[in-house]
N, C-alpha and C positions, 0 to 999 in steps of 0.2 A: 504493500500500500504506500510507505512512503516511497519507497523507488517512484512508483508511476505518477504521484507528485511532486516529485524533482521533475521528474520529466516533462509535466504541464507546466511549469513554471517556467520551465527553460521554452519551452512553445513560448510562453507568456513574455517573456523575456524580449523576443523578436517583435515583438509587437506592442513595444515601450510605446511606439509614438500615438494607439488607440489610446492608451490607458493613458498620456499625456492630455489627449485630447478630451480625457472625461473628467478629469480633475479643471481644465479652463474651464468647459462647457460651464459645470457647476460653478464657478468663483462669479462667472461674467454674468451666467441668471440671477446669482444673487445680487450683483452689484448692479444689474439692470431693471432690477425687481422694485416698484415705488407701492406707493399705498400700503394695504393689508398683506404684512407679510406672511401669515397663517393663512393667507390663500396661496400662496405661492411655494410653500413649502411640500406641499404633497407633491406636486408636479415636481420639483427637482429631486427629492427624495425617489420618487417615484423615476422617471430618468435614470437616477443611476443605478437604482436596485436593477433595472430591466436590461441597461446596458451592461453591466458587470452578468446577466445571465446568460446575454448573447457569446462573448466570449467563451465561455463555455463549450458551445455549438461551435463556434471558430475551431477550439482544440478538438471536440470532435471531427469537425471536417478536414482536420492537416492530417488526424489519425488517418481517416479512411483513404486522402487522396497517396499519403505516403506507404498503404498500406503497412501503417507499422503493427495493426492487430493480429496480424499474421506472425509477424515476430512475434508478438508481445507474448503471444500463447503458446509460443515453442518453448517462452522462460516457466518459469515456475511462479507463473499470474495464470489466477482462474479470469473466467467470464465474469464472474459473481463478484470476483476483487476487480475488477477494471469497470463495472457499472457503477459497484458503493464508491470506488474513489470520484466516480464524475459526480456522483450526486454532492460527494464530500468537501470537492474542489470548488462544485458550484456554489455551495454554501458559506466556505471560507474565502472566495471573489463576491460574492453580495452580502457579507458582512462589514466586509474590507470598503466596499464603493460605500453602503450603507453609512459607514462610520467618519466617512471622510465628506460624505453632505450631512452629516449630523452638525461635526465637527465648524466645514462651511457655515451652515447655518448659524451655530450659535455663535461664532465669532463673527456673522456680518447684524447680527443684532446688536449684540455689545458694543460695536464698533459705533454704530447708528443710537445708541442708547432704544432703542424701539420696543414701545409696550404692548407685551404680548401676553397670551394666557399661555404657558407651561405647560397646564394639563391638556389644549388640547395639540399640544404642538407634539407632546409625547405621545397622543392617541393616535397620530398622523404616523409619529415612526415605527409603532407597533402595527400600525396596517400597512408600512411598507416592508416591514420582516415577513407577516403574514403573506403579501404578496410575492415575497421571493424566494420560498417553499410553494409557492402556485405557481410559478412561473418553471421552474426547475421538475416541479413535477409534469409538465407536462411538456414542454421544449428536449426533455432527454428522451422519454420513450418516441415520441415522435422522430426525432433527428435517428435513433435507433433503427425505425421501424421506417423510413422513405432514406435516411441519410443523404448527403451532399447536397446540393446545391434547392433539391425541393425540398428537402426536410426545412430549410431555414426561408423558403417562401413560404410553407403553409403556416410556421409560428410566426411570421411577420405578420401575413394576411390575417390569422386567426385573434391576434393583439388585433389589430385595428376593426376589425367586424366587432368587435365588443367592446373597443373605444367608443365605436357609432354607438352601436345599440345603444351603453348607458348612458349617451350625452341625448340621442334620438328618444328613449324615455320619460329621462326626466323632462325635456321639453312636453311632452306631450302630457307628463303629471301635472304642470303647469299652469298649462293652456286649460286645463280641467278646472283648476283651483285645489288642485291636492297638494296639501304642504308635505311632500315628501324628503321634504330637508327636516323640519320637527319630525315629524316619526321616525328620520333615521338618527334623529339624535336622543331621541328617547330610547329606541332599539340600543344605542350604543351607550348609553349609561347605565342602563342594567348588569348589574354582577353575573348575571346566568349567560346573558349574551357573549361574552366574553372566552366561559369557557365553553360555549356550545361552540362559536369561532375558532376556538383552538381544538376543540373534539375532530370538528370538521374538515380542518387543514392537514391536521395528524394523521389522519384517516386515507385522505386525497393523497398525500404524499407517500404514504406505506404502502397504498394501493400502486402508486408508481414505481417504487422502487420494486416490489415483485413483479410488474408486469413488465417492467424492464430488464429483467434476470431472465425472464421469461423468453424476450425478443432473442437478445444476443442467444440464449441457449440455441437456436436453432436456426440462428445465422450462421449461412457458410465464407470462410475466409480465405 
């Protein structure tokens, strides 16, 4: 297991100048960012959790186009240890981008002295963690199960169909008169909601990482 993350790292290494480009990204939204900064926060947070997932999908596809799975399985790396490391690697690249728009963030408030609520700026970052166990769970079996170059069109396509959707319904709860902004913040102040939220990630995720053990098992190399 750590062998094969040295080895992504060193992938990761080649490709400084992406991971240069998401630490700007982040600095210049913040610093481009006026008004309510509690609006602006989930979107960059949410940015780098998603792009720190992609990279992922990158090292999966240097795997496949270099054919190095073929190797990898002549060493003494199962299938089952080369899945958990990707989901492992994914997790320690969107904790890392996670922490470094956290990080962002609170030092472009400080800087700004800017009055903010705390509570819900940290409700924002626990639904961008949640979000990158959803993201991972479902970008690797995918990428697994079409790999190269469509595996990482249908997780794009598939992000942005439900970009639409949620911005296409709420407008439409709107235009109703349904405050579906209060009821989801009633939903989210509730204690049960919370861990029904994390039951439910838990669950989504576990069920990825077997159905992904699953793929590789009966993919030929």
């Amino acid at each position: 297991m750590r062998g094969l993350l040295k080895k992504d790292w060193y992938v990761i290494k080649n490709l400084k100048k992406i991971l240069i480009i998401l630490v700007l990204m982040i600095v210049f939204l913040m610093i481009g960012q006026q008004g309510n900064i509690e609006e602006s926060v989930s979107f960059i947070m949410g940015y780098a959790t998603i792009f720190s997932t992609i990279m992922v999908i990158n090292v999966m596809e240097i795997d496949e186009k270099q054919k190095s799975n073929a190797f990898l399985f002549t060493l003494p790396v199962s299938r089952k240890e080369y899945v958990l490391e990707k989901y492992l690697f994914g997790i320690l690249m969107g904790l890392a981008a996670w922490l470094i728009s956290a990080l962002s963030v609170t030092a472009i408030i400080c800087i700004r002295r800017a009055d903010v609520q705390w509570i819900e700026l940290l409700v924002q970052g626990a639904a961008m963690l949640a979000l990158l166990f959803l993201m991972l769970g479902f970008e690797i079996p995918v990428q697994l199960k079409f790999g190269g170059e469509k595996g990482r069109i249908i997780v794009i396509a598939t992000v942005m169909v439900l970009c639409l959707g949620v911005v296409s319904i709420a407008k439409m709860l709107e235009k109703r008169g349904i405050d579906w902004m209060g009821n989801l913040e009633w939903f989210v102040v509730q204690s049960w909601s919370w861990i029904a939220m994390a039951a439910a990630v838990a669950a989504f995720f576990a069920l990825s990482v077997l159905y992904s053990i699953h793929l590789i098992g009966k993919k030929e190399y």
